[in-house]
Backbone bond lengths (Angstrom), bond angles and torsions (degrees), N, CA, C in turn:
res aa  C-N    CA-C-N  psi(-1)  N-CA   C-N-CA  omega(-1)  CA-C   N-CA-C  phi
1 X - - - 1.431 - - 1.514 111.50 -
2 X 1.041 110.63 151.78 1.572 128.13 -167.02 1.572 100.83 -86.43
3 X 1.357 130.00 143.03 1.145 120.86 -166.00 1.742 94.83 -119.77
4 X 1.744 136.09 131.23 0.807 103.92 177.98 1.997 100.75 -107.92
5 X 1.178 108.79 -169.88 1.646 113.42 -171.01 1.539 95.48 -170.21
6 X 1.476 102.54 89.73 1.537 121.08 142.43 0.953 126.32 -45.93
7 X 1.666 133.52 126.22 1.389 148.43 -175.96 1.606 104.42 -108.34
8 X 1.160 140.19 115.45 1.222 145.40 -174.64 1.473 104.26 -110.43
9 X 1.503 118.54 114.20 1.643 123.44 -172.61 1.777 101.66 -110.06
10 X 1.030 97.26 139.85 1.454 128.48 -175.43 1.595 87.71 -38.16
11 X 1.746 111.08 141.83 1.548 100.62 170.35 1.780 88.50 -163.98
12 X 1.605 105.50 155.27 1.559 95.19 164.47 1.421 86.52 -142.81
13 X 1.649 110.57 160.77 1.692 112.03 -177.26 1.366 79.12 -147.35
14 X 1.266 114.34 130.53 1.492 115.16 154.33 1.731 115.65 -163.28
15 X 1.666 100.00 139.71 1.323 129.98 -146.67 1.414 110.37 -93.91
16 X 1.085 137.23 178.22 1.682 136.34 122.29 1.495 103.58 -58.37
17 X 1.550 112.40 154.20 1.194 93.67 167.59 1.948 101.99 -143.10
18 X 1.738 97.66 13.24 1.801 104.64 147.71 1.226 98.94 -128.86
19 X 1.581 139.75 -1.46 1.301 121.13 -168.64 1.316 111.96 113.61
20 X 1.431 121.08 155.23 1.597 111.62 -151.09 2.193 107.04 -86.38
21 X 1.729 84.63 -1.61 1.684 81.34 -178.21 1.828 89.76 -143.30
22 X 1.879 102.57 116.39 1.005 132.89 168.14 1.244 134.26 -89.49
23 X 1.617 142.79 153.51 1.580 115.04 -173.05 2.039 85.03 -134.30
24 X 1.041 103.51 166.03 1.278 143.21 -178.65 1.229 131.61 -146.78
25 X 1.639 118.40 126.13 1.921 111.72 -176.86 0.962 106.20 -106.17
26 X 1.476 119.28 132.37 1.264 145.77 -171.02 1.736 95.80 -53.44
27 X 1.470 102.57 149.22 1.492 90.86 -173.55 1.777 122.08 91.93
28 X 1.128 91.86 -44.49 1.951 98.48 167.41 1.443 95.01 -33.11
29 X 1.204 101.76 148.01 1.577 114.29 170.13 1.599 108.83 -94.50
30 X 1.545 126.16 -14.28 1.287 105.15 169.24 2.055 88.09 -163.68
31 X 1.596 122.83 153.75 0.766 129.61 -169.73 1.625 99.17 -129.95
32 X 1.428 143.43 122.84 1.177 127.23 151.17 1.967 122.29 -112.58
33 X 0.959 91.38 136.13 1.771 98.40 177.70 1.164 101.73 -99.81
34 X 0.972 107.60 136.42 1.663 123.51 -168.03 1.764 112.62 -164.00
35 X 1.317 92.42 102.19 1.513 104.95 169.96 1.855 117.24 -78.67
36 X 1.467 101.18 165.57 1.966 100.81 166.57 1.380 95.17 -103.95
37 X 1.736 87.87 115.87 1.505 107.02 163.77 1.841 96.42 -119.31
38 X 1.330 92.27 151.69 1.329 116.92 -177.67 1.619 98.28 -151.19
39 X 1.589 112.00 127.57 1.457 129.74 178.70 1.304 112.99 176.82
40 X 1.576 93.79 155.92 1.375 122.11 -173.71 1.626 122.07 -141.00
41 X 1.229 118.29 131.57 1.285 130.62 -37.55 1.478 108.33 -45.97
42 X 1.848 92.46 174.16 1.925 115.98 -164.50 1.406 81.47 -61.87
43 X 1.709 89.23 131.87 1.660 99.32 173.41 1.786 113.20 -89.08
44 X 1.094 122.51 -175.86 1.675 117.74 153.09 1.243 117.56 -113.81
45 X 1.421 118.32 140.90 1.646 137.23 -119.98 2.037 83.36 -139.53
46 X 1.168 125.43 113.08 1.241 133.74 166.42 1.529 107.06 -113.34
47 X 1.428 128.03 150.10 1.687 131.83 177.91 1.327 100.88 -124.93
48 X 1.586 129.44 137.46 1.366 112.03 171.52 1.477 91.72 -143.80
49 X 1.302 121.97 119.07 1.240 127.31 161.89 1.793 136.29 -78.93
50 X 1.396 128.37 78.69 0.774 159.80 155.97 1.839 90.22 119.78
51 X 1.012 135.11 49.25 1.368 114.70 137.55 1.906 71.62 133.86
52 X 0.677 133.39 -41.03 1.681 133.20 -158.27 1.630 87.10 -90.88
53 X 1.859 103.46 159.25 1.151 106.17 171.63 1.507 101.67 -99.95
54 X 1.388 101.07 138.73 1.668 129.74 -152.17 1.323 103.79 -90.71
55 X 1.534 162.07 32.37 1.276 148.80 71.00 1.129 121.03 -45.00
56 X 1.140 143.17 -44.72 1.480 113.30 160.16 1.134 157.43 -81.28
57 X 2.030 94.08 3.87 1.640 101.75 161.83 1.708 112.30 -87.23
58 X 0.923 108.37 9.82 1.421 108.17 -167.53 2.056 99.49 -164.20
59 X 1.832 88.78 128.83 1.584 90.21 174.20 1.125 108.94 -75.61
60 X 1.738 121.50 -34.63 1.824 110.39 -172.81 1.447 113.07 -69.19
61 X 1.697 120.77 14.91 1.317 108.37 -173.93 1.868 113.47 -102.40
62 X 1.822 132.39 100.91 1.104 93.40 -176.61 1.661 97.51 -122.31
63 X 1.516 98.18 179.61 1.479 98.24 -169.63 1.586 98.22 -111.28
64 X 1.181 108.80 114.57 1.942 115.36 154.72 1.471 128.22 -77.80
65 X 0.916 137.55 124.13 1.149 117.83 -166.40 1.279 116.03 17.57
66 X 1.447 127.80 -140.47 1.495 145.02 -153.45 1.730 103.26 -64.70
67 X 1.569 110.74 -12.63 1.498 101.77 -160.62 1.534 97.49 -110.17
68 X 1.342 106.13 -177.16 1.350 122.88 164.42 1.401 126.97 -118.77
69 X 0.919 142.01 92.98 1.705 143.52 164.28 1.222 129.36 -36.26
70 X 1.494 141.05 98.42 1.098 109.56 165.64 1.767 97.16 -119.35
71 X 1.653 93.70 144.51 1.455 117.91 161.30 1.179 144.21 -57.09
72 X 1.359 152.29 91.63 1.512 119.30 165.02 1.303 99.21 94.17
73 X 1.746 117.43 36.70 1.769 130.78 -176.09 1.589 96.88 -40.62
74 X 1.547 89.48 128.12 1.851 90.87 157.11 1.479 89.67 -142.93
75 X 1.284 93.46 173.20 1.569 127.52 -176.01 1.424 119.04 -44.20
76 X 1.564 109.76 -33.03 1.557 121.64 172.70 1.776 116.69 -90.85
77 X 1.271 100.46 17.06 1.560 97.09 177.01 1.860 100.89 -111.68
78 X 1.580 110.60 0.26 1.494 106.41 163.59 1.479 99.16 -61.49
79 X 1.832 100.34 155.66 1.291 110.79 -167.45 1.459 114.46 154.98
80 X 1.257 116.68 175.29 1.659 118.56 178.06 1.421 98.31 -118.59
81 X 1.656 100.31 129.06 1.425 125.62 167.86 1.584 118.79 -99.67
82 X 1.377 92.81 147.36 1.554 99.86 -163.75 1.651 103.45 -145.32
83 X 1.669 96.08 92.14 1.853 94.55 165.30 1.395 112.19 -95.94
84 X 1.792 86.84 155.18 1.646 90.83 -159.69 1.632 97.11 -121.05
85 X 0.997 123.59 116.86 1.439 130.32 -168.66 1.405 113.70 -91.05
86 X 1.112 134.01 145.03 1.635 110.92 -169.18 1.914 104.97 -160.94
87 X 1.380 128.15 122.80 1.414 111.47 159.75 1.382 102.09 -122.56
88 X 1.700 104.86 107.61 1.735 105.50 -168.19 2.040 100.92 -59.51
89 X 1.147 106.99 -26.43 1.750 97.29 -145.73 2.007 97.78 -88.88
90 X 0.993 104.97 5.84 1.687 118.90 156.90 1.438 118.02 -114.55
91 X 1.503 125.14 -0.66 1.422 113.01 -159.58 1.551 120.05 79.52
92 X 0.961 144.97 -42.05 1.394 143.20 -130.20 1.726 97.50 -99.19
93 X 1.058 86.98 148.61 2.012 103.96 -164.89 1.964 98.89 -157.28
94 X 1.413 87.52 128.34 1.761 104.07 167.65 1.558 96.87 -127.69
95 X 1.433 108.53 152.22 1.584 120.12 137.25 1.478 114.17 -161.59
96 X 1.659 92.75 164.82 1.377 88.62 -153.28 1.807 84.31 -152.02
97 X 1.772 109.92 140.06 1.335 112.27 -139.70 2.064 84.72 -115.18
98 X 0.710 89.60 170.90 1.747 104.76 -166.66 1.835 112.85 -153.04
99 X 1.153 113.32 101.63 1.672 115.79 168.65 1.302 96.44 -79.73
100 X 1.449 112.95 130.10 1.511 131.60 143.80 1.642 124.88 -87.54
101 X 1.318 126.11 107.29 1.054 116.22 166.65 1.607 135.51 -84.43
102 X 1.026 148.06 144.82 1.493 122.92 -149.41 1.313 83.11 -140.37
103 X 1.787 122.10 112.18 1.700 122.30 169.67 0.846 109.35 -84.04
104 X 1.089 116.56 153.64 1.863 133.42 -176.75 1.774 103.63 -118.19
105 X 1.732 119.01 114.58 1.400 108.79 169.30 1.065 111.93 -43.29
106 X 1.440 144.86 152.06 1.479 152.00 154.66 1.473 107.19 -66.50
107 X 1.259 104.78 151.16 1.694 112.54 -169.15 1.709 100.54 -137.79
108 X 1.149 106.91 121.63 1.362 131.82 -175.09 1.621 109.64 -78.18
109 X 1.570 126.54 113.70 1.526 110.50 -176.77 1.569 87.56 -146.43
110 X 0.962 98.69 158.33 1.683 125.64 -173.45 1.480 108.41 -112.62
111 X 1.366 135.55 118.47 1.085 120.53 156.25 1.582 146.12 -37.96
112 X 0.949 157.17 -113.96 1.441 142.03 136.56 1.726 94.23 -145.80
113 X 1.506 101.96 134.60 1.523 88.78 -175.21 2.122 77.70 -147.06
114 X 1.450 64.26 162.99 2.008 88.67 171.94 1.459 115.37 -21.08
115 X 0.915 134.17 134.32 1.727 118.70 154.01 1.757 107.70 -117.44
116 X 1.681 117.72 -2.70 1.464 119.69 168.27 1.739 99.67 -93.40
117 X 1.583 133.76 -43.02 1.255 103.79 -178.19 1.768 87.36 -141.62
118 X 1.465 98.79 103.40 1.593 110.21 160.26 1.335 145.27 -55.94
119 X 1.820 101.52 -35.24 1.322 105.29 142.05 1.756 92.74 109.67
120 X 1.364 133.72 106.37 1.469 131.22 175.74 1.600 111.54 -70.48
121 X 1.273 132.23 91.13 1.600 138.55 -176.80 1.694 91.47 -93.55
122 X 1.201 109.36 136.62 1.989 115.57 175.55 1.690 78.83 -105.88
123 X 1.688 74.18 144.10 1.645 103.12 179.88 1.625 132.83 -28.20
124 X 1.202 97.21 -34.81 1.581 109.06 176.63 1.332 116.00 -87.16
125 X 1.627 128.23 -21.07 1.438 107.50 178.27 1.964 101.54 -84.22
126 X 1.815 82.57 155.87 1.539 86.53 174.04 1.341 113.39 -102.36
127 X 1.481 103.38 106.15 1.673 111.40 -158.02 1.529 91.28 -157.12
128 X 1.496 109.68 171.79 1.322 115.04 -178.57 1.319 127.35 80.42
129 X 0.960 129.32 -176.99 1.803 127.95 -154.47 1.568 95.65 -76.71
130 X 1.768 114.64 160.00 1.220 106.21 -160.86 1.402 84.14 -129.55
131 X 1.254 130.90 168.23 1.209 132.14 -171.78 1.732 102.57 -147.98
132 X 1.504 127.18 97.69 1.070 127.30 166.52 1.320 134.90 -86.62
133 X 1.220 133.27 117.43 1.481 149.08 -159.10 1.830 96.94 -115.53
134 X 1.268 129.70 75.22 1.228 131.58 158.77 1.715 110.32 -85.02
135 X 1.547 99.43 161.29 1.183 99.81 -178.07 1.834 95.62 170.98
136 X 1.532 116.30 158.21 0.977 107.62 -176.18 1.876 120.63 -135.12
137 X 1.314 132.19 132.96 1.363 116.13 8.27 1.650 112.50 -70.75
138 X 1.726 103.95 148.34 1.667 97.78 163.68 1.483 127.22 -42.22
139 X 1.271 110.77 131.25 1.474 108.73 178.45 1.568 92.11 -135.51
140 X 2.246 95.28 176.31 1.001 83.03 -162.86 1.451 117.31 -97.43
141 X 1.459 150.68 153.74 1.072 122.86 -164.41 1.649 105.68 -140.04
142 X 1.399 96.60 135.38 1.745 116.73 -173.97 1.983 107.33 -89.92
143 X 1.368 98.91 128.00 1.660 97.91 172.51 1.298 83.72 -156.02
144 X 1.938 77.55 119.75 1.912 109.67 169.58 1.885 92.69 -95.11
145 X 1.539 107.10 134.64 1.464 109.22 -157.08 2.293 80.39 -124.52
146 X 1.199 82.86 139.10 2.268 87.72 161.13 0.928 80.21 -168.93
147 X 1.804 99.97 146.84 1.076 147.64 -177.09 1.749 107.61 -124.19
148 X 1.185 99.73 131.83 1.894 106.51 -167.22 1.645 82.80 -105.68
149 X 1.349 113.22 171.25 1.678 127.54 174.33 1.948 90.37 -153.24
150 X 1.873 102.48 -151.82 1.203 103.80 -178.37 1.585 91.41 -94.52
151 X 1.389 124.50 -11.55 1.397 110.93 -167.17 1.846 112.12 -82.21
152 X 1.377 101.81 0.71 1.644 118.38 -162.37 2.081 113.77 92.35
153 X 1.308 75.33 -153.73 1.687 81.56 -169.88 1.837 96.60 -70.62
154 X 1.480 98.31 130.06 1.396 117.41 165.54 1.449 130.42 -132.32
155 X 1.249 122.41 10.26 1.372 133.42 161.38 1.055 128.27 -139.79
156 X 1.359 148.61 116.12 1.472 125.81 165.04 1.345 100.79 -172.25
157 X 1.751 75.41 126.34 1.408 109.20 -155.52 1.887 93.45 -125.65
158 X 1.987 92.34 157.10 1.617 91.78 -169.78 2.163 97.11 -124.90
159 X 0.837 123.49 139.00 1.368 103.02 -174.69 1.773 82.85 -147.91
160 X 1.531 102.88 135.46 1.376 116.64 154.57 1.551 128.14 -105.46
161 X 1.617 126.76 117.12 1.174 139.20 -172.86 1.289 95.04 -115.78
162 X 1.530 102.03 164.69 1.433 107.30 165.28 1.592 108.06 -96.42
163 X 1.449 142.64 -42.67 1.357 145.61 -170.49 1.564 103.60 -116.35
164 X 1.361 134.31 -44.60 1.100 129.27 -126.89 1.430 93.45 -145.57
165 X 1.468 117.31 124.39 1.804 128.73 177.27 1.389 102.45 -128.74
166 X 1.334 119.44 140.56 1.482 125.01 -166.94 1.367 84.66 -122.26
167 X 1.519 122.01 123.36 1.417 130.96 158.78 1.330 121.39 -79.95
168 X 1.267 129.74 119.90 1.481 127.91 -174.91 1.961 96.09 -110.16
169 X 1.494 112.86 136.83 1.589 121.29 -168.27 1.944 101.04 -82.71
């Protein structure tokens, strides 16, 4: 009988495996990035988030095998990820870079304005209570606004901003 003997040569392949720009909501209790790596032999796997290696700019960041963890997503862990794949004792090196985007719910706040003299502003000045709708990334955001009195509905007005809506009374 013929004997056969497979030779297995050093190889690494590694993919996106959502695409090179990912999102995350702030607040998540845990985020992992995780590319398809496939290699032989086990390569060594480095993460560096924007140029620094990314466990040690950050404690919530850890690395499991091939992936990266992050904890307790906030807003400052948007950024570009960069695993670095490596089998020194063949030469062979991949990496492959990953944007995280990190959304932020939008938060609705009212300025504090008069409630003894509110103040008559005509439609065109930009005056009157301001109403900020941040959130991240900025988007753009529509608010259809009416105001009822004793005479019924007498204003209503629709204005699209991207950050910033000025309420007129």
């Amino acid at each position: 009988m013929e004997q056969l003997l497979k030779v297995d040569r050093p190889f690494i392949r590694l993919k996106h495996r959502h695409g090179p720009v990912v999102d995350a909501l702030a607040g998540q209790k845990f985020y992992r990035l995780s590319p398809k790596l496939r290699a032989f032999p086990t390569p060594e796997v480095i993460w560096l988030k924007d140029g620094m290696l990314a466990p040690e700019s950050c404690s919530r960041y850890h690395v499991e095998g091939n992936s990266l963890l992050i904890r307790d997503v906030a807003e400052e862990d948007a950024g570009v990820y960069t695993v670095l794949v490596g089998i020194q004792q063949y030469g062979l090196y991949r990496n492959l870079t990953v944007s995280l985007v990190v959304n932020v719910k939008p938060q609705i706040g009212e300025k504090a304005v008069s409630l003894q003299d509110p103040g008559i502003y005509p439609p065109w000045e930009q005056t009157g209570p301001a109403l900020h709708i941040p959130g991240v990334p900025s988007t753009q955001n529509t608010l259809t606004l009416a105001s009822l009195s004793t005479e019924g509905l007498s204003l209503l007005t629709s204005c699209t901003h991207p950050t910033h809506v000025l309420l007129s009374p």
